[in-house]
C-alpha positions in Angstrom: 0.0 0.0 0.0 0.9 3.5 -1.3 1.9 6.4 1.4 -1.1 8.1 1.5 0.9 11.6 2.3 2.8 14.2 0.2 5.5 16.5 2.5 7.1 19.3 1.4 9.6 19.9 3.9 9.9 24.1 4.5 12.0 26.1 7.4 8.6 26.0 9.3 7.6 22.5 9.1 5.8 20.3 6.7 3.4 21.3 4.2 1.1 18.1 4.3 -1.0 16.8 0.8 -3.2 13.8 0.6 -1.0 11.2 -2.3 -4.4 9.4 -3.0 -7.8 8.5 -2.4 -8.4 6.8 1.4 -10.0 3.4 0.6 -10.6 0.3 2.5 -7.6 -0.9 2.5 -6.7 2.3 5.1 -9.2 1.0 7.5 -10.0 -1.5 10.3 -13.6 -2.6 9.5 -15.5 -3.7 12.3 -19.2 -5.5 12.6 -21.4 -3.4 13.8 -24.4 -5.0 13.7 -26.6 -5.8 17.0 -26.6 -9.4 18.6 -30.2 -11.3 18.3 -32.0 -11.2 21.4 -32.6 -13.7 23.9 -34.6 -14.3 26.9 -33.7 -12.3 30.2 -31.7 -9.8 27.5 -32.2 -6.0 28.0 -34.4 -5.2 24.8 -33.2 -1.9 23.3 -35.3 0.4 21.5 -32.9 1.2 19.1 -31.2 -0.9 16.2 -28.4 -1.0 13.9 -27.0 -3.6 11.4 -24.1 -3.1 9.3 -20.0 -2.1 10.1 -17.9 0.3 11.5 -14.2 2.0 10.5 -11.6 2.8 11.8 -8.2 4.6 10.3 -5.4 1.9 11.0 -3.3 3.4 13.8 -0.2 2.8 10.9 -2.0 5.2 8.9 -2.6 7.6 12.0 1.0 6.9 12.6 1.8 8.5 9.4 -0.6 11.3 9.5 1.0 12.3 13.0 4.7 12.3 11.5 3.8 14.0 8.1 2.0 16.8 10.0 4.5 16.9 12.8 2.1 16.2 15.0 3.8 15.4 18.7 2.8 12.5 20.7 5.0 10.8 23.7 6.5 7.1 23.6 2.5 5.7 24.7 0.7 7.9 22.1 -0.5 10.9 23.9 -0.5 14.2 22.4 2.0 16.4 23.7 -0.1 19.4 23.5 -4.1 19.6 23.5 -4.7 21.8 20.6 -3.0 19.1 18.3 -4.9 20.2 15.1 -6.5 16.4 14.8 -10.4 16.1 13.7 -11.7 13.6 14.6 -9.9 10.3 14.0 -9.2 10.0 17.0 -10.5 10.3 20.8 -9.1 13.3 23.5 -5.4 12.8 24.4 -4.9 9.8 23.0 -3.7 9.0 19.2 -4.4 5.8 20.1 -8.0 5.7 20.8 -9.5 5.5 17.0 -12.9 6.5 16.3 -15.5 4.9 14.9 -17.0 5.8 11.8 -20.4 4.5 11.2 -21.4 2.1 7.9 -24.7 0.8 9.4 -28.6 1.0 9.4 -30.5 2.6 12.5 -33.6 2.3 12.9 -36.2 3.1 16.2 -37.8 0.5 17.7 -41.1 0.3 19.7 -42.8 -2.8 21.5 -46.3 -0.4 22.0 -49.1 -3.0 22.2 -47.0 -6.2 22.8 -47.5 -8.0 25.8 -44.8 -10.9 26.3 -41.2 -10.8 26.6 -41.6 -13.7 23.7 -43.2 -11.3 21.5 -41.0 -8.3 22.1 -38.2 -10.1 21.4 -39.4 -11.6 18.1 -39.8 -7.9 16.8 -36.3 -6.9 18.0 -35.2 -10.1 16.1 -37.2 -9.5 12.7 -36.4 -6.1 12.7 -32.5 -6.8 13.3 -32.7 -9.1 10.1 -34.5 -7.1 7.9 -31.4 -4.3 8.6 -29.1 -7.0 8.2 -30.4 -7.8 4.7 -30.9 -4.0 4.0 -27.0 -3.5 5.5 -25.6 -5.9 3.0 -27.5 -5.0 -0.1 -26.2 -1.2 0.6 -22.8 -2.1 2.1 -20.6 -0.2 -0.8 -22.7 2.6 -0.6 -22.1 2.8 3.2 -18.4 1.5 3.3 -17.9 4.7 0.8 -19.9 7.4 3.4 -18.0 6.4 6.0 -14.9 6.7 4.0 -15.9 10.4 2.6 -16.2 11.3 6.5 -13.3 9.8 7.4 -11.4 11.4 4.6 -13.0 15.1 6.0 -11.5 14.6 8.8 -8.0 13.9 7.6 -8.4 16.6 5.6 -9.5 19.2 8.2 -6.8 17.9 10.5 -3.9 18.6 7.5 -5.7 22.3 6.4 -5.3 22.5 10.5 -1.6 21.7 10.5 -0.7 23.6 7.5 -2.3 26.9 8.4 0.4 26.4 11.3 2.9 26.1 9.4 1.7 29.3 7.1 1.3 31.4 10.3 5.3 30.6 10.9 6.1 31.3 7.8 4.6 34.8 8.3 5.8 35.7 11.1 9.1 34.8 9.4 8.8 36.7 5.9 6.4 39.2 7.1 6.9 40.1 10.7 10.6 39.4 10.4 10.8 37.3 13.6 14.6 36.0 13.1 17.0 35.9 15.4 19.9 37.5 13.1 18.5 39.0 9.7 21.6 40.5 8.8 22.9 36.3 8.3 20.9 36.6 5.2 21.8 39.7 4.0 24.4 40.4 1.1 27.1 43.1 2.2 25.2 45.8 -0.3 22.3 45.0 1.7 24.0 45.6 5.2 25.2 48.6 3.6 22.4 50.0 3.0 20.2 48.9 5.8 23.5 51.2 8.2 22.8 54.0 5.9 18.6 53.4 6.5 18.8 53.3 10.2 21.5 56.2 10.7 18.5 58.1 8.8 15.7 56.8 10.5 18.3 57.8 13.8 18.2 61.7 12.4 14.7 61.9 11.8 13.8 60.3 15.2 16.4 63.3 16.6 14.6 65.7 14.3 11.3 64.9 15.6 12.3 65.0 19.3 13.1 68.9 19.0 10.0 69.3 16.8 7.9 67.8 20.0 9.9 69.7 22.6 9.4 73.3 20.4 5.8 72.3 19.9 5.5 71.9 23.8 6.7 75.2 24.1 4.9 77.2 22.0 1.8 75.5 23.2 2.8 76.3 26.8 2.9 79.9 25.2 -0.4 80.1 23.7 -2.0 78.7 26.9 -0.6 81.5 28.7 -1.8 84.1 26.6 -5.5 82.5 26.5 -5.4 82.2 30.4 -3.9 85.6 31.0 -7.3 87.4 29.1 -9.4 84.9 30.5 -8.1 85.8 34.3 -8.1 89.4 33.2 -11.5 89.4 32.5 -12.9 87.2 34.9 -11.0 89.1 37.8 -12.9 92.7 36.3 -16.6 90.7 37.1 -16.2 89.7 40.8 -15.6 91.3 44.1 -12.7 90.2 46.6 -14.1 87.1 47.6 -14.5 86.0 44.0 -10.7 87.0 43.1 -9.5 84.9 46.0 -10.9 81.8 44.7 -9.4 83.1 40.7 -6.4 83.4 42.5 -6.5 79.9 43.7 -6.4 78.6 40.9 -3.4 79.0 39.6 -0.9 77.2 40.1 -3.6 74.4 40.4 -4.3 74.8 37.1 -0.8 75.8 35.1 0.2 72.3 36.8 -2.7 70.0 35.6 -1.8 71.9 31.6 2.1 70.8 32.4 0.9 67.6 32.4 -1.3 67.2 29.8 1.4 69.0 27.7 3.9 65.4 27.9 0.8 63.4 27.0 
């Protein structure tokens, strides 16, 4: 049996392709199918005739190490948010789902009276699934597959998009170590020659801020000044005690809104 993976191996990890179709061969298939009822047995009201699948763990095994997907020396994922769907269950890469290839149907024992009876309907109606199970078996072999093969896919989209958010924050953000490694010396060259700019400009903008502060400073002054003139010439003593008050008060709280 054919791999069924494609890597690409990149500086952020594997890129992760299905190489073909999942088919049986892929899977464990499992009987599914109720067991006839008996005397004394519980009678369910629920039935199903037909098979079960599960991926091989070999094949899981080969998912896990084309995705670089992390598991310890029993099989349990190293970290929770392992990007697997489905497949299989919680921590463990070796508890494989089921996928259903069966028949369901409801059952109700509503106007039977003995256990004899009851359990003759269970029976006919576990046989007549049977029958109906086997005459549909490819076409529910081949569901269970398609979900199966959803799931694998949905756990390699998961893994990839992984490996594309490293490679952003790589290319794009620039998240290395040492850049300059990769850089030709025309290239170092010119990124000195950038940042002694970006240095002057930074300086530049510094003493802008610093003037502005002034000159804002300034103009509050001047606005303050008529606005204490005037409000002083429209109150009696008490009223240009309390102006008065205010002053330093006030010039402080501008100071400080001034570095915002």
């Amino acid at each position: 049996m054919t791999t069924l993976f494609k890597v690409e191996k990149t500086f952020a990890g594997n890129i992760t392709s299905l190489a073909r179709p999942l088919t049986l061969e892929d899977v464990d298939i499992i009987n599914s199918s109720n067991k006839p009822s008996e005397k004394g047995d519980f009678l369910s009201s629920f039935v199903q005739a037909g098979y079960s699948l599960k991926l091989k763990q070999s094949v899981i095994n080969e998912l896990l190490t084309a995705c670089n997907i992390e598991v310890n020396e029993t099989g349990r994922y190293k970290h929770y948010n392992s990007g697997v769907t489905g497949l299989t269950g919680g921590w463990e890469s070796t508890e494989r789902i089921l996928y259903k290839a069966c028949v369901e149907q409801d059952i109700t024992y509503r106007g039977l009276r003995t256990e004899k009876t009851k359990i003759a309907r269970f029976n006919e109606t576990l046989e007549s699934l049977k029958v109906e199970a086997e005459d549909r078996k490819s076409e529910l072999l081949d569901e269970a597959l398609e979900k199966m093969t959803n799931d694998i896919k949905a756990t390699v989209n998961n893994c990839n998009q992984d490996v594309k958010n490293k490679m952003r924050d790589i290319v794009v953000e620039s998240r290395v170590k040492d850049p300059e490694q990769y850089m030709s010396d025309d290239e170092r060259t010119q990124l000195t020659n950038v940042n002694n700019d970006i240095s002057d400009i930074e300086s530049q903008l510094n003493t802008l801020i610093e003037k502005k502060k002034a000159l804002s400073k300034q103009a509050y002054g001047i606005k303050r000044n008529a606005i204490t003139r005037q409000a002083l010439n429209n109150v009696g003593e008490q009223g240009k005690a309390i102006i008065e008050s205010f002053n330093d008060e006030e010039k402080e709280q501008h100071h400080d809104l001034l570095l915002m």
